[in-house]
N, C-alpha and C positions, 0 to 999 in steps of 0.2 A: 375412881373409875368414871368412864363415860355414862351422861345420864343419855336415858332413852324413850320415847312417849310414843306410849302404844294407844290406841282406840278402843274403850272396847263398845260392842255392838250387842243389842240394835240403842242402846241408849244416845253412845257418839262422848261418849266420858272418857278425858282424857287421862291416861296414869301418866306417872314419871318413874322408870325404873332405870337400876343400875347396868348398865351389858354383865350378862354371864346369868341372872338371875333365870328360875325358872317362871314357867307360867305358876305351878302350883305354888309359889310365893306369895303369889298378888290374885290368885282365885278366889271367890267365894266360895263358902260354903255347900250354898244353894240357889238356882238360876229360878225364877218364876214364869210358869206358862201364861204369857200373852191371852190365850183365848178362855181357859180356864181357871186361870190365878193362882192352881196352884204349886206347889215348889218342889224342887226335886234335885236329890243331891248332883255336885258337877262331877262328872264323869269322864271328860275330856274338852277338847277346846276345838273351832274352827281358825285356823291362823291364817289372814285372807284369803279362806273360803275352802282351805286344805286342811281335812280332818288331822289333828296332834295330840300325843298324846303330855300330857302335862307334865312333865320330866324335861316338855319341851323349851330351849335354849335361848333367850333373846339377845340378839345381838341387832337387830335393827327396827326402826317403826316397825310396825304391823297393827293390823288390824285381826281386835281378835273376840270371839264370839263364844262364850263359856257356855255347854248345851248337858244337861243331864238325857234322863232317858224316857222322858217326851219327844225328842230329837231323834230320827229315825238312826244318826250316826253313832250317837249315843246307846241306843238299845244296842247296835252291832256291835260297840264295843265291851256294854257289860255282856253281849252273849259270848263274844271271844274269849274273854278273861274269864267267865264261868266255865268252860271248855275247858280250859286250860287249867283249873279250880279241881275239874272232875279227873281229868286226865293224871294231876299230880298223885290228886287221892288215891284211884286206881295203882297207880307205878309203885308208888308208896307201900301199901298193902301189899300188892300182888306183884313183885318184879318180874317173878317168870311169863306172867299174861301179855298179851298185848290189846291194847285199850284200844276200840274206835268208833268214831261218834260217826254214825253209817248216812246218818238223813234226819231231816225234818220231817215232821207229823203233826198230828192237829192238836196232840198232845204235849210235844214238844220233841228235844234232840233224841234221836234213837241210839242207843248207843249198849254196844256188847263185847265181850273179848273173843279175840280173832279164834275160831273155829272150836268156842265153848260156851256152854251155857252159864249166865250167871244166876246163881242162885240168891232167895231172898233173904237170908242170912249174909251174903255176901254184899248186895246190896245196901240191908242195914248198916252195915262196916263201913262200906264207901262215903253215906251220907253221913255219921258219925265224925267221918273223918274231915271230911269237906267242912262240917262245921266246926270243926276246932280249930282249922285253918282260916275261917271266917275269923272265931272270935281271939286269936293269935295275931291280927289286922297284920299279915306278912307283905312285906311289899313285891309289887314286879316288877324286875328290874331286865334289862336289856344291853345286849353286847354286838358289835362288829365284829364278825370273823370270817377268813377264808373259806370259798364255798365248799372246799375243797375238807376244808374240818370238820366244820358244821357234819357235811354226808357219810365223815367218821363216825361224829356222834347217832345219828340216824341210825345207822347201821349196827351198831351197839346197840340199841335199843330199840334193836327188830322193830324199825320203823321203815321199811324198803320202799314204800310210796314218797315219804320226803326226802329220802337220798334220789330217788329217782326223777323227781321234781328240778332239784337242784342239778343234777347232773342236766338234765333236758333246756335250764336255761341258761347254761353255758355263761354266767356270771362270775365273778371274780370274788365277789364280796356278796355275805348275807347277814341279815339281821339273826339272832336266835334269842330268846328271850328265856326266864330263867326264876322262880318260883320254888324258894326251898330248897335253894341248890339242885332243882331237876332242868333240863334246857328243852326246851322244846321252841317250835316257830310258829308262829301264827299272824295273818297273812294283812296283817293293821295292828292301831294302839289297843294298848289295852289301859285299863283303871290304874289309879297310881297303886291300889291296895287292896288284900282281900276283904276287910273290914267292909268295903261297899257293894258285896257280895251275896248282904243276908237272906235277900227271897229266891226262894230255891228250894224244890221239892225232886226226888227221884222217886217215877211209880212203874211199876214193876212191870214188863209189857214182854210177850213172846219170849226171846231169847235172851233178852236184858232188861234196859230199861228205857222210860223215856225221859231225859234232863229236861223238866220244866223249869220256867223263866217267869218273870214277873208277866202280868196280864196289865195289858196298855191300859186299860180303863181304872185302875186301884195296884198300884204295884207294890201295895204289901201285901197283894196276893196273889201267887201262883195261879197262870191262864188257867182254865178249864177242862175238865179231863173228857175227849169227846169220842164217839167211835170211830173207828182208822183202821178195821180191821179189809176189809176190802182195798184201801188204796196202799197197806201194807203188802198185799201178797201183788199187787201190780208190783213197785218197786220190788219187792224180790225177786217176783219172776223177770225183770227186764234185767236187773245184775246178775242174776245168774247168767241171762247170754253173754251181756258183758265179758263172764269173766269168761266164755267159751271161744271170744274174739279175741283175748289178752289184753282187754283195754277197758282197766276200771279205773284208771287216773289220767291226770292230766298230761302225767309225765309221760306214761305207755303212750298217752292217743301224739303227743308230742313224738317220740317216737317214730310210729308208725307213717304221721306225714315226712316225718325227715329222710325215712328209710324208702318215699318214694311208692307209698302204696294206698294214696288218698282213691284215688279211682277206685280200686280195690273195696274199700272201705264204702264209701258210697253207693257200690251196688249192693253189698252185703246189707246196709240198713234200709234201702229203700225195698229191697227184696222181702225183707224179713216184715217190715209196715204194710207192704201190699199181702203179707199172708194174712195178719193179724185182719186186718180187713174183709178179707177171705171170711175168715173163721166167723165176726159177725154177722157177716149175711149167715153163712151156714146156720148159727144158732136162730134167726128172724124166719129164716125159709123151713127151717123144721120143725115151726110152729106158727107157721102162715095162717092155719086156721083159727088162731087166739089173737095175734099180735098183727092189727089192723093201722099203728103207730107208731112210731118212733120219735121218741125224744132224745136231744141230743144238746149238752149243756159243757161248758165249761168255761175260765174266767179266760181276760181279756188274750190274746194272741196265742191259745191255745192251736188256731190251727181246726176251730169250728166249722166255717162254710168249706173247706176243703175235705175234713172228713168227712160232712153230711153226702159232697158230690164222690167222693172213692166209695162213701158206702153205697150211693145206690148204683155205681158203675155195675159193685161187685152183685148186688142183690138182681140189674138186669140181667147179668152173667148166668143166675140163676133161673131165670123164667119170670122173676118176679117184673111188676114197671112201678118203680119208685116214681111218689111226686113230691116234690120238694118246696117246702114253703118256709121264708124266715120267720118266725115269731116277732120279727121285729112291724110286720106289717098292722099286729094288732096294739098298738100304740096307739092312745087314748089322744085330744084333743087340747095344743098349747095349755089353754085356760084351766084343762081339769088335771095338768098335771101335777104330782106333791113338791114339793119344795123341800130342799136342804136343811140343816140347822143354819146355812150363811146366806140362805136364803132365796138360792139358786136352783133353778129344775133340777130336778131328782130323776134321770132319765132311769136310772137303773134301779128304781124303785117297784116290788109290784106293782102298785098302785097305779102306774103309770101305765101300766098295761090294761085295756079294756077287755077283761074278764071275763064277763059277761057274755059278749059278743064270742068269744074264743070258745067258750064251753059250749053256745048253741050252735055253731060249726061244726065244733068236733062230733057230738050227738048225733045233729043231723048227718055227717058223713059215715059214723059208724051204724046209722038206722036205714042207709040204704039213700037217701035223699042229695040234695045238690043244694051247696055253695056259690056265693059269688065271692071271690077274693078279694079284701081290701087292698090296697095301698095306700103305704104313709106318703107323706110328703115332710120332710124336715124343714125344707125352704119353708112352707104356710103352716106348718106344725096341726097337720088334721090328715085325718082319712079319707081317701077318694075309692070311689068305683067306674073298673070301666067295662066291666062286662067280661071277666075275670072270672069264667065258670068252673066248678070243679064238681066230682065225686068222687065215688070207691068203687071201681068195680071188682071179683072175682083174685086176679093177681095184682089188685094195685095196696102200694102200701105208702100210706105217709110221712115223708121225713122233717121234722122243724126241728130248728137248729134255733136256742135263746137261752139266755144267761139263767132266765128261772125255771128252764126246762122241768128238774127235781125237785122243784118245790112243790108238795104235795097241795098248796093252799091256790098256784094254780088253776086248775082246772077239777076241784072239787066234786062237780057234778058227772064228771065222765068215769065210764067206768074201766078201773085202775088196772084189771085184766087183762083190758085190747091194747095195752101200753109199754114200750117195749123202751125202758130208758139206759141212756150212755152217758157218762160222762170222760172228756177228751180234758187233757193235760199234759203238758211239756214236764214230763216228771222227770227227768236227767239222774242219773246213779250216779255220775262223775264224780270223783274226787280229786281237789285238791292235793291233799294228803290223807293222815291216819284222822285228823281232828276235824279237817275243813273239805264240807259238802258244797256241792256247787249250789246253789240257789236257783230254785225253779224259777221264782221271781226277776232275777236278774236276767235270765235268758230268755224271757218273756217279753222284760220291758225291751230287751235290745232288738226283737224279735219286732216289736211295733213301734219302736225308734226306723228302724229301716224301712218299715213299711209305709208310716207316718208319711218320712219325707217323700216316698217316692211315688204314692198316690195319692194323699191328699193336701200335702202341701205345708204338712204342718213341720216345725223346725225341731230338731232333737231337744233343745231350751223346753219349749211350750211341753212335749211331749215329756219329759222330766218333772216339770212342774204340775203336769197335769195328774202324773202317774198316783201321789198319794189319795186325789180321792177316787179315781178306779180301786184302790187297794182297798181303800174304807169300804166299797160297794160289792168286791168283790167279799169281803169278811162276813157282812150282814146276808149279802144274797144270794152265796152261790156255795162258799167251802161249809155251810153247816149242813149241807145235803147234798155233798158227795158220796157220802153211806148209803142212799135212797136208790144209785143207780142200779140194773140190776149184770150193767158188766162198766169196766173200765179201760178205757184207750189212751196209750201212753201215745203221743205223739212227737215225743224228744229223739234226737237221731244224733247219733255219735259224734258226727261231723259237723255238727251244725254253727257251736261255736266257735270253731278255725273259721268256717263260713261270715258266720257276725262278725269276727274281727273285722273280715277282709271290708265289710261292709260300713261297719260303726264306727268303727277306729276315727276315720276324718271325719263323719260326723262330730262325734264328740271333739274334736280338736277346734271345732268352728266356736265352740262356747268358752266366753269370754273368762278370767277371773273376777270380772266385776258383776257377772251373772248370778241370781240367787241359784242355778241349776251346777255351778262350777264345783261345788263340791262332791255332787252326787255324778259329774262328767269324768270326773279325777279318779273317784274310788273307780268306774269302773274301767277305766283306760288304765289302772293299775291291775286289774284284773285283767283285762285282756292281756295285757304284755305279758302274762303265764303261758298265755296261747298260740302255737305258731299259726301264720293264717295258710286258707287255702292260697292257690296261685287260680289268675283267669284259664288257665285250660283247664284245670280239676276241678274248677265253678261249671266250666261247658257241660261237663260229663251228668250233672244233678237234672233226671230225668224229667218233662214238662207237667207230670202228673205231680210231683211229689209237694208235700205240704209244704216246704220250705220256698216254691216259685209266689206261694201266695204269699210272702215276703218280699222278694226280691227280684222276683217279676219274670216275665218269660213261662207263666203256665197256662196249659191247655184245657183245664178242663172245663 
C-alpha cells in the first residue's frame, strides 16, 4: 500500500504510515501539557485543525495534533461520550423511561427521566451500571445512515426532539453512533472506548441527578459540588415558558422560523424580558426604604450595561430616579495592577479594583454625603476627576454594573442591607436533542464575537483566542457567587441564535485553517448549520431597546 507522512504537532515529527490506517494506530498513549507537564490520556485528535475522532481514516498528509482533556476539545468530547455512557445505562435499566440530560450546572450535567422522578436507589443502579461498562472498556463505534432511518430509530425510542432535529435539517445522510448495540447521536467524536471514562460521579439533585465530570485542575477527581439552587429554579422557570411557546429545541424553534412566524416570536420574547424587568424594579420599589443599591454582575456578554439601563428605565417608570455607575470606573492604577500566572495584567482580578476608594463612596453616599466620580482612563491606565459630582437623594437609587458585583469581599465595609444584588446570564433551555443542551458559553462567546467586530475592531480570530482566559476569570471571579444574588435575570431570548447565525456565520468563515482559532471556528460553524438563520426584515422587526441591539447595533437606550 501507499506510504503516507503525517506531521504531527506542535512537535513538527514526521510519521510514515500506510493509507487506510487509523489515527489510533500510530497514537500515543499520553499527550503532555506544555504549560504544566503533565500527561493525560489522548482522547481524540485535531486533523489540520478539525476536531477527529480516532477511528479517523488516513488516506492523505495531514497535519495532526493528538490532545487529551487539558484541551478544551478534548474535555467536550470525554463529556459527549460520558452522555452517552449515562444515557446507555439509563436505556439499559430502564427501557420504558426516557433519559434526558436537561442543562449544565455548577455541579455538573442535570439530568432526569421525562416527567419522573429518579429515585436514589435508582440512581445507585445507573452508576453501578455506568461502571461496569467503564470496566467492560466497550468500544464506540459509529455508522452512516439515511436521515430518514436514523428518525425511525428516534422514534422508537421515545426520542421525538432528535427525530425532530433531523427532520428540521432536511439532510439526506446522518451520523448515529452506537455503544452496546444501543444507537443513539451526538453532535461530534467521541473517545475510542469506555475504558477512558473512569472519573465520574452522579450526586443526587432535585428531580435527578447531576452527571459530574472530571475537574480541570486534577481529573481524577470529580469538579466540586457547589450551590445552584437559585440558578436552577431560573432555568426552570424560563423552560417552562419555553414549553408554553412550543419551543424547547432546536428542531420546534427551526420549525417555527420555516413556518414564517419569526416576528411573531420576537415580540413574544422581548415582551416577556421587558416584564421580567418589570417585576425587578417592582421588588427594589417595595423596599425603597432598605435598598438604597443595586448591584448587578454577570460573566462576559451577558447583556450587563443594557440590563442595568432597562432596569432603571423601569424603576423611573416607577417614581424612582436611577443613577448608574460602571464599577469599571474604580479600577486601580497600571502599576498597582496583579498580574497573571503568564505574567500579564489581571484586569479581572479583584485586586485590580481600588476597593478601598469604592467602600468610602458607597458609605458616604448611603450616610447622606457627596461624591466625586472617578473615571478610568485605559489609554493612561489610572483614575481621573473631572468634577463628576454625585449623591442619594430621598427617590434616588444606585445601579453598578461589574463582574465582582457578588463578591461579598468587595465592598466589606458597606452595609449588606442597603444592597439589592442581580445576577444577569444568557442562560438558554435550548436543546439540541434528548442528550445535547445548548451551551450558555457558546452563545455568549458568539454573542461578543459579533460585538467585538463591530465596535471595537477586534477580529472573530483574536476574540477566539482571547476567549479561554475570560473563561478562566470568569471561573475564579464571578460563577462562585452567583448563589450570593438575591434575584436572577435570564437574559437568553429564543431567537437569538437564528439571529448570531445570521451574524457570525461569515465571521467565522474569515478564519483561516492555518489559524490556531480554526478549530474552535469549525465546531462552531457546525453548530450553527443546526440553526436556520433570521432573514434581514425579521432582524428589522428586534426592537431598539432589546439586549440583543447591544450586539448587533442599532440600540436606543
Amino acid at each position: 500500500m501507499d506510504s503516507i507522512t503525517i506531521t504531527i504537532a506542535p512537535s513538527g515529527e514526521k510519521i510514515s504510515v500506510e493509507a487506510g490506517q487509523t489515527l489510533a494506530s500510530v497514537a500515543p498513549k499520553t499527550v503532555t501539557d506544555v504549560k504544566t507537564g503533565k500527561e493525560y490520556p489522548v482522547l481524540a485528535a485535531l486533523v489540520d485543525h478539525e476536531l477527529r475522532s480516532l477511528d479517523f481514516t488516513i488516506f492523505y498528509p495531514h497535519r495532526v495534533e493528538f490532545i487529551g482533556y487539558n484541551h478544551p476539545e478534548g474535555k467536550r468530547t470525554y463529556l459527549r461520550s460520558l452522555c452517552f455512557l449515562a444515557q446507555a445505562a439509563a436505556r439499559e435499566l430502564y427501557p420504558e423511561r426516557v433519559f434526558k440530560i436537561n442543562h449544565s450546572l455548577p455541579s455538573g450535567m442535570y439530568c432526569k427521566f421525562r416527567g419522573d422522578r429518579i429515585t436514589d436507589e435508582q440512581i445507585l443502579t445507573i452508576r453501578e451500571r455506568m461502571r461496569t461498562l467503564v470496566e467492560n472498556d466497550l468500544p464506540f463505534t459509529r455508522t452512516k445512515m439515511l436521515s430518514s432511518e436514523a428518525e425511525e430509530i428516534f422514534i422508537k425510542q421515545n426520542q421525538p426532539l432528535k427525530a425532530a432535529l433531523q427532520r428540521s435539517l432536511e439532510k439526506p445522510f446522518c451520523t448515529v453512533h452506537f455503544l452496546n448495540g444501543i444507537p443513539d447521536s451526538f453532535h461530534g467524536p467521541l473517545v475510542p472506548s469506555t475504558g477512558l471514562l473512569k472519573v465520574f460521579d452522579l450526586m443526587p439533585f432535585h428531580h435527578g441527578f447531576c452527571l459530574q465530570y472530571p475537574s480541570d485542575e486534577d481529573i481524577s477527581r470529580t469538579i466540586p459540588r457547589m450551590k445552584q439552587m437559585k440558578l436552577t429554579n431560573t432555568l426552570k422557570d424560563y423552560g417552562k415558558w419555553c414549553k408554553t411557546t412550543g419551543i424547547v429545541s432546536v428542531g420546534a424553534l427551526n420549525k417555527a422560523l420555516l413556518d414564517g412566524k419569526a416576528i411573531e416570536l420576537i415580540n413574544l420574547c422581548e415582551a416577556r424580558q421587558e416584564r421580567k424587568y418589570a417585576e425587578a424594579a417592582d421588588r427594589i420599589y417595595a423596599e425603597r426604604e432598605r435598598i438604597r443599591i443595586v448591584f448587578l454582575a454577570g460573566p462576559s456578554s451577558s447583556g450587563k450595561t443594557s440590563s442595568s439601563l432597562r432596569l432603571a428605565q423601569q424603576c423611573k417608570v416607577l417614581g424612582l430616579n436611577p443613577k448608574v455607575i460602571e464599577l469599571d470606573n474604580y479600577f486601580v492604577e497600571r502599576e498597582r495592577t496583579p498580574r497573571d500566572e503568564d505574567g500579564n495584567y489581571d484586569f479581572e482580578a479583584l485586586q485590580a479594583m481600588d476597593l478601598e476608594l469604592l467602600g468610602k463612596h458607597l458609605n458616604t453616599l448611603l450616610d447622606g454625603g457627596e461624591i466625586e466620580i472617578p473615571r478610568y482612563s485605559f489609554k493612561d491606565g489610572r483614575p481621573f476627576f473631572e468634577g463628576n459630582m454625585m449623591s442619594l437623594g430621598p427617590d434616588d437609587i444606585l445601579i453598578m454594573e461589574g463582574i465582582h458585583a457578588l463578591d461579598p469581599d468587595m465592598v466589606p465595609s458597606v452595609d449588606n442591607s442597603r444592597i439589592y444584588r442581580i445576577y444577569a446570564s444568557a442562560l438558554t433551555s435550548l436543546k439540541l436533542d434528548e442528550n445535547c443542551c445548548i451551551s450558555t458559553t457558546d452563545n455568549r462567546l458568539l454573542r461578543r464575537m459579533v460585538r467585538d467586530n463591530r465596535v471595537r475592531g477586534i477580529t472573530p480570530e483574536d476574540t477566539i483566542l482571547r476567549w479561554p482566559s475570560v473563561r478562566r476569570g470568569e471561573g475564579r471571579w464571578i460563577f462562585p457567587f452567583q448563589e450570593n444574588a438575591d434575584a436572577q435575570f435570564n437574559s437568553a431570548l429564543l431567537y437569538e441564535l437564528p439571529l448570531l447565525r445570521y451574524y457570525a456565520e461569515p465571521l467565522l468563515r474569515r478564519i483561516l485553517p492555518s489559524s490556531a482559532a480554526y478549530s474552535e471556528a469549525a465546531r462552531l460553524l457546525k453548530f450553527l448549520d443546526y440553526i436556520v438563520p433570521l432573514q434581514p426584515s425579521e432582524i428589522a422587526a428586534i426592537p431598539p431597546t432589546s439586549i440583543l441591539r447591544e450586539f448587533i447595533g442599532g440600540q436606543t437606550l
